[in-house]
N, C-alpha and C positions, 0 to 999 in steps of 0.2 A: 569535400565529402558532405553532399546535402541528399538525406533523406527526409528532411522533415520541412515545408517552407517555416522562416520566420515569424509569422504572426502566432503561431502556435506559442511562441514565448512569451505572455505575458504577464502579469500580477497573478492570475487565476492558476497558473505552473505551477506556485508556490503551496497551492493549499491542496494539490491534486494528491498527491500522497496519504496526508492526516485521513483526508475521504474516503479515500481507499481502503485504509486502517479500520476507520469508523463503521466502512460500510461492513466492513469483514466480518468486522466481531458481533456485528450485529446481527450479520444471514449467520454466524455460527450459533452464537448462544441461542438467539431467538427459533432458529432452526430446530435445535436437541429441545431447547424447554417444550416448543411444541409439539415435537415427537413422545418427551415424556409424558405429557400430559394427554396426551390422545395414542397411546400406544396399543390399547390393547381395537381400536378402529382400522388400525395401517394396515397395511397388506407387507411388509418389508419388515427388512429385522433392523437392529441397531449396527448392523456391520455394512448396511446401503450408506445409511446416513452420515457413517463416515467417511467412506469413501465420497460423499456429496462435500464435507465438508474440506475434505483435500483438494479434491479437484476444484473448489471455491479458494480455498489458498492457492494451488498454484497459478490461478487467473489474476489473485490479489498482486502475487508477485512480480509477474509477468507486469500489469500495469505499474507497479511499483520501478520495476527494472528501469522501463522507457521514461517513468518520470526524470529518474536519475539519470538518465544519456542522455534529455533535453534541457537537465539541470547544467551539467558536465560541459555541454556546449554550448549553452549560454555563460558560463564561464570563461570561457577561452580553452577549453580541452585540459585543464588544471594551469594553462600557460602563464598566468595572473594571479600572482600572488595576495592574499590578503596582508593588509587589512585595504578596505577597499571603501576608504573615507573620504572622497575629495568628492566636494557636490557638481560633479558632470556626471551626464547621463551613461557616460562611458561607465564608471567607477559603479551607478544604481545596477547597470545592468550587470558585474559583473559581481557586485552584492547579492543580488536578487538569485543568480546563479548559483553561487556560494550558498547560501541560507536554502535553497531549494535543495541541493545535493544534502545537506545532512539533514532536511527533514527526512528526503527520500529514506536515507539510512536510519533514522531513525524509525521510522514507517516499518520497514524492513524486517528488522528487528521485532517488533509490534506484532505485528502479523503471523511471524513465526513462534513466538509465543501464545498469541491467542490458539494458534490452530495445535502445538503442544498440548494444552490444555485441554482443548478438545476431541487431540484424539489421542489420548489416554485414560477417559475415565473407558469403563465394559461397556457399559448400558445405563440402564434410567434404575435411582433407587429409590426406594419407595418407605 
């Protein structure tokens, strides 16, 4: 089962997630604050902008998901159990797997909190 070549697993897997998070929260808040502050300029109401920032979580997700299935098989498919301490490159790679799947999940998690957050408050308060 290869949908992805190999080389896409590398050091760089690991951090793809947290980015994702990062970048999320950032086109969210940054998004509303600048909506709030320029609201009475916009052409749209507060109920586009959220739906802007769902449809920005479910894309966050979406990459978040794939990070986690290129985590998952750079694991061995969960076949390999931790702890995953012996210094051959076998054991790094399936560290590096490991440690990548529960940023994924923790990303995850992240994401779907920020975007709770914001899409709950009404509108801009003043």
């Amino acid at each position: 089962m290869r949908f992805l070549p190999k080389e896409i697993e590398t050091l760089w897997t690991l951090f793809t997630a947290p980015v994702v998070w990062a970048l999320h929260f950032l086109v969210c808040y940054v998004g509303a604050a600048i909506y709030c502050a320029k609201e009475d300029a916009v052409a749209f109401g507060f109920d586009v902008l959220r739906l802007g920032i769902g449809a920005v979580t479910a894309a966050a997700l979406a990459m978040i998901v794939l990070s986690a299935f290129l985590a998952w098989r750079q694991w061995g498919f969960g076949t390999y159990e931790p702890p995953h301490d012996d210094p051959t490159p076998h054991d790094r790679r399936r560290f590096q797997g490991f440690a990548t799947l529960l940023l994924s999940g923790l990303s995850f998690i992240a994401v779907i909190y920020t975007a709770i957050a914001a899409l709950m408050i009404s509108g801009c308060f003043r």
